[in-house]
C-alpha positions in Angstrom: 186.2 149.8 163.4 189.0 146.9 162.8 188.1 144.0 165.5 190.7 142.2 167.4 190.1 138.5 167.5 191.2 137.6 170.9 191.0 134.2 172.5 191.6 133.3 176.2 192.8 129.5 176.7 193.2 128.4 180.7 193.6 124.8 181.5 190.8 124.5 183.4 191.6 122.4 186.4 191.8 124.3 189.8 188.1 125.7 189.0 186.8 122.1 188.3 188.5 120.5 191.4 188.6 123.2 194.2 185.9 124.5 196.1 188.0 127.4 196.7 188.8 128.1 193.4 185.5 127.8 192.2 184.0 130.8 194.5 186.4 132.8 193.2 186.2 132.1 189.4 182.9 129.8 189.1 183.0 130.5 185.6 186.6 129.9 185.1 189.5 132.0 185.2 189.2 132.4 181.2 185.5 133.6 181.6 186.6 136.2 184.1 189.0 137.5 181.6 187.1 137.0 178.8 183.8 139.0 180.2 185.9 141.8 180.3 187.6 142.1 177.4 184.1 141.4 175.7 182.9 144.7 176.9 185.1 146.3 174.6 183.3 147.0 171.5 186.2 146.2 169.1 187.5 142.5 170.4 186.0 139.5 169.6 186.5 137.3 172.1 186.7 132.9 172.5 187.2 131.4 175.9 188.6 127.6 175.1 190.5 125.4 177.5 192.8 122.3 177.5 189.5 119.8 177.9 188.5 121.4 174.5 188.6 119.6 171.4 191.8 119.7 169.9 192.8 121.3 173.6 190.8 124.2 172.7 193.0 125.8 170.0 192.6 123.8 166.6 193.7 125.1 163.4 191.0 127.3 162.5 191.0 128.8 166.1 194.4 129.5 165.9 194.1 130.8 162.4 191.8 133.0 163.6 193.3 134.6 166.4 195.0 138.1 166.6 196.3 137.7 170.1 196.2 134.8 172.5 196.6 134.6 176.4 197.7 132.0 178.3 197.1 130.9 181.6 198.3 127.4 183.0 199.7 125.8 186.3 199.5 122.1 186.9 199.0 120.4 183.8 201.8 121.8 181.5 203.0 118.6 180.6 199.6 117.2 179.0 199.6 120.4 176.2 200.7 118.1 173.4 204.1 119.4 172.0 202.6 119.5 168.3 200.1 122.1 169.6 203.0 124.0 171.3 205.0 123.9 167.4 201.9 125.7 166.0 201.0 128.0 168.4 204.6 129.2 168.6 205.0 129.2 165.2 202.0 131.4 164.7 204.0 133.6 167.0 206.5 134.2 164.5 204.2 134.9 162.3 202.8 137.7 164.0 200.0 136.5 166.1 200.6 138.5 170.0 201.0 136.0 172.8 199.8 137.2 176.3 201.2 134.7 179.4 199.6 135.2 182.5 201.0 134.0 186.3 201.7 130.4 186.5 201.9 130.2 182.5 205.6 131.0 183.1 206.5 127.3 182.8 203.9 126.6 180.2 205.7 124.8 177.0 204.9 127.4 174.6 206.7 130.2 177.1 210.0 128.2 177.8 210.0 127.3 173.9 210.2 131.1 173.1 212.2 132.4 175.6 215.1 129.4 175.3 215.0 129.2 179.3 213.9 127.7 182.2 211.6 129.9 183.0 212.1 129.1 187.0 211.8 131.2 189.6 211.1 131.2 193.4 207.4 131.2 194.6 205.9 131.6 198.0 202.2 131.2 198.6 201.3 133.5 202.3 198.6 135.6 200.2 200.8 138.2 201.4 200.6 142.3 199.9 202.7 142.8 197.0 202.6 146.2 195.2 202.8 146.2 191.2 205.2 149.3 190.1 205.0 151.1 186.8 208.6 151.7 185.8 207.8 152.2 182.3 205.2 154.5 182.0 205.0 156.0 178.6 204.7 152.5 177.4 201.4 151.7 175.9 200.5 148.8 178.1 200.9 151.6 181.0 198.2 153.8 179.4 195.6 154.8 181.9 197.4 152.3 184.8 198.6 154.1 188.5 202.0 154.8 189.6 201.4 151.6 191.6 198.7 148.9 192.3 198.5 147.4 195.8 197.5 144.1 195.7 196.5 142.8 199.6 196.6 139.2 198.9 199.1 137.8 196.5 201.6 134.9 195.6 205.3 135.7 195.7 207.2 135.3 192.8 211.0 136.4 193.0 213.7 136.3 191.4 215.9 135.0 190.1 213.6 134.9 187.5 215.1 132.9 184.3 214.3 134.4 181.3 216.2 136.2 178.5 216.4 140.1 179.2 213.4 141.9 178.5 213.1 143.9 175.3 211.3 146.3 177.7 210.6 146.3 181.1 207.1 147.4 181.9 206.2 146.6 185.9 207.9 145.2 188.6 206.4 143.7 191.8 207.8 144.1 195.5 206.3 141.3 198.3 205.7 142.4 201.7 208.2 139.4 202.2 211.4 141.6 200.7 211.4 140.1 197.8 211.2 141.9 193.9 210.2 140.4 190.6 210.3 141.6 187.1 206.6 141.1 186.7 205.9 142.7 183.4 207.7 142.0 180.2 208.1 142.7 176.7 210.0 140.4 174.3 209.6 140.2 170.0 210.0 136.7 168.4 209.8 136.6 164.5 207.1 139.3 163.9 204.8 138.5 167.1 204.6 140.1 170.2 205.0 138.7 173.9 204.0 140.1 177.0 204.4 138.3 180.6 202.0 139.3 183.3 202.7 138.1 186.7 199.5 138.9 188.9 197.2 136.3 189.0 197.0 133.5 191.6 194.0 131.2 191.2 192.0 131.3 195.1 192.9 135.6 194.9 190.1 137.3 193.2 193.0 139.5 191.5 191.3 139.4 187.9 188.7 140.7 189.2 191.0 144.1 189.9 190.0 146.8 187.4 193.7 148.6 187.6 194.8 144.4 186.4 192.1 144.1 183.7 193.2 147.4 182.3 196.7 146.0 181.9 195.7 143.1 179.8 193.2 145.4 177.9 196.1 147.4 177.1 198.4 144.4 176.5 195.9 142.8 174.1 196.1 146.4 172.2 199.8 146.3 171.8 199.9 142.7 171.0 197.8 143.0 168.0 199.7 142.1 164.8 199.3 144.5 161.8 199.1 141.9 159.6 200.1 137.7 160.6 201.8 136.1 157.7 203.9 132.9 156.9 206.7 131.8 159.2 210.3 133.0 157.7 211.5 130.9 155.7 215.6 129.8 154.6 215.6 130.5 150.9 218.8 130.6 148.5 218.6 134.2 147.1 220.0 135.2 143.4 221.6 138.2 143.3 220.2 141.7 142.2 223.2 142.9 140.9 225.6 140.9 138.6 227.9 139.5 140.3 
């Protein structure tokens, strides 16, 4: 059996400073996601977050990783933009990149995508449902025509992002609105996914149907094989010129 080496990073502050959070995740979000995954006899997993040394992912834990998710919210801005150049570099090398809910404005997402990243929010824990509209893809394997989600944050568009390479889920919000929450983009040799489900008081990774989805998305993300970054090199010829 060939392991994935998965690691989880989640800045770590709601859980730390709100009571509410904390009843919902007292582990952390990261520990809810990793204890899953765990289960799963062929991924390794590491839990780190941003009060980590070297904010969780130094070199040999970045080295080290096949696929890494992403979740963030209100500290973005103290990632240090050094760890942002190696993480998205390792990207391009072939290392998968999983970005969960509020991780839409992390650094490392807006970097690779060459956007804002903005869109419009609402927080009324209304019902959103999660639509497959891609369902031979393999992130869809095993995953219902739709997932009803009772208490959610809204996230609509216009969502700012390039245009997906594929188009995997989208969300509708008892509110009216819709939102491309699932998408598939390649940069260099890696593989991105963004997951929109995920709001820190809403127990919604603790949804099997949602777990699933990152299972599978950790599965597609997996590089064959992570190498060096691309590099500009003059070329000779192969034939004489």
């Amino acid at each position: 059996m060939t392991m994935i080496n998965v690691t989880v990073w989640n800045e770590f502050r709601h859980e730390r400073h709100s009571s509410a959070v904390r009843s919902v995740y007292p582990e952390g979000i990261h520990q809810a996601i990793a204890a899953y995954l765990a289960s799963h006899p062929d991924m390794l997993l590491k839990a780190v977050t941003l009060s980590d040394p070297e904010q969780g992912l130094g070199e040999k834990v970045l080295n080290d990783t096949d696929v890494l998710l992403w979740w963030g919210h209100t500290a973005h801005d103290e990632v240090d933009d050094e760890l942002v150049e190696r993480v998205c570099s390792r990207v391009l090398a072939g290392m998968g990149l999983i970005v969960l809910h509020s991780a839409h404005f992390s650094k490392v997402f807006r970097k690779l995508m060459g956007t804002t990243c903005s869109l419009r929010w609402r927080e009324e824990g209304e019902r959103s449902r999660l639509w497959t509209v891609n369902p031979s893809h393999p992130i869809c394997r095993g995953v219902p025509e739709q997932i009803v989600i009772e208490n959610d944050e809204m996230y609509g568009e216009f969502f700012d992002i390039p245009a997906p390479d594929e188009l995997v889920f989208v969300s509708w919000y008892q509110g009216g609105e819709v939102f491309r929450s699932g998408c598939t983009w390649q940069r260099g040799k890696g593989r991105i996914f963004y997951f929109a489900p995920g709001h820190e008081t809403y127990p919604i990774y603790h949804t099997p149907e949602i777990l699933k989805i990152i299972e599978n998305a950790v599965r597609w993300a997996r590089p064959e094989s992570i190498g060096d970054v691309p590099d500009c090199i003059k070329q000779p010829p192969f034939e004489k010129i």
